[in-house]
C-alpha positions in Angstrom: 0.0 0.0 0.0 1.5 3.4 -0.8 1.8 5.8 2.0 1.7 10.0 1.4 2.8 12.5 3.6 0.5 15.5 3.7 1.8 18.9 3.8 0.6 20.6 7.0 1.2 22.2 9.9 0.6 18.7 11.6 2.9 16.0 10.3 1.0 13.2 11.6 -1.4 13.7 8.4 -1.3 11.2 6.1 -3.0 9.7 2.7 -2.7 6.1 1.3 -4.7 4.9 -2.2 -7.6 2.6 -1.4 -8.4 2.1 -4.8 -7.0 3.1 -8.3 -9.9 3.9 -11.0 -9.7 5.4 -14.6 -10.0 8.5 -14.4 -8.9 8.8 -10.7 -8.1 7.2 -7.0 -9.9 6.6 -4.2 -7.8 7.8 -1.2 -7.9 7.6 2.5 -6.8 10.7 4.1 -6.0 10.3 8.3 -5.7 13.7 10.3 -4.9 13.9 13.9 -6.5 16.6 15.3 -5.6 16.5 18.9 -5.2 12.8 19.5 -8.2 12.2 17.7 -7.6 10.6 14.1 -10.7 12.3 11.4 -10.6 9.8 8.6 -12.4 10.9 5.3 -12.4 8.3 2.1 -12.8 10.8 -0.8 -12.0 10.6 -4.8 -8.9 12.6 -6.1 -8.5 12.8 -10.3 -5.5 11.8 -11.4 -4.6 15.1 -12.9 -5.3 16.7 -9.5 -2.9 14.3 -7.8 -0.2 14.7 -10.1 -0.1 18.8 -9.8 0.2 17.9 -5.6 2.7 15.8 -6.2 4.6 18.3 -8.4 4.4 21.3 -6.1 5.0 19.0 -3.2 1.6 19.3 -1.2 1.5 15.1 -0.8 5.2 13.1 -0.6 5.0 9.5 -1.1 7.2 7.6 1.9 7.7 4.1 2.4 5.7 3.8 6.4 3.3 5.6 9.0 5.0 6.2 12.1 3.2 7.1 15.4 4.9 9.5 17.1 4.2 9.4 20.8 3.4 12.4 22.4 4.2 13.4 26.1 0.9 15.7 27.7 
């Protein structure tokens, strides 16, 4: 499964392909938002992922790691 790195201010924030189409993918995006994962399954066109990975919004990486985090 490929892994993406979001660009954000939060770099927990990740997005991994769920399903490759024709014209498109199928993406799962995971946000933490204060310990609190918000996951949202959404379609992204193909040409609309290619200009984010040009200008460096998404970056694919090889794993998700958890970073702990002390309250």
């Amino acid at each position: 499964m490929d892994f993406y790195k979001i660009k954000s201010t939060n770099p927990a924030d990740y997005m991994t392909i769920v399903r490759e189409m024709e014209d498109g993918f199928i993406v799962k995006i995971v946000r933490d938002r204060d310990g609190y994962e918000e996951v949202i399954t959404d379609f992204l066109s193909k040409t609309l992922f290619e200009s984010c990975l040009r200008t460096g919004y998404i970056e694919k990486v090889t794993s998700v790691r958890k970073l702990a985090v002390n309250a």
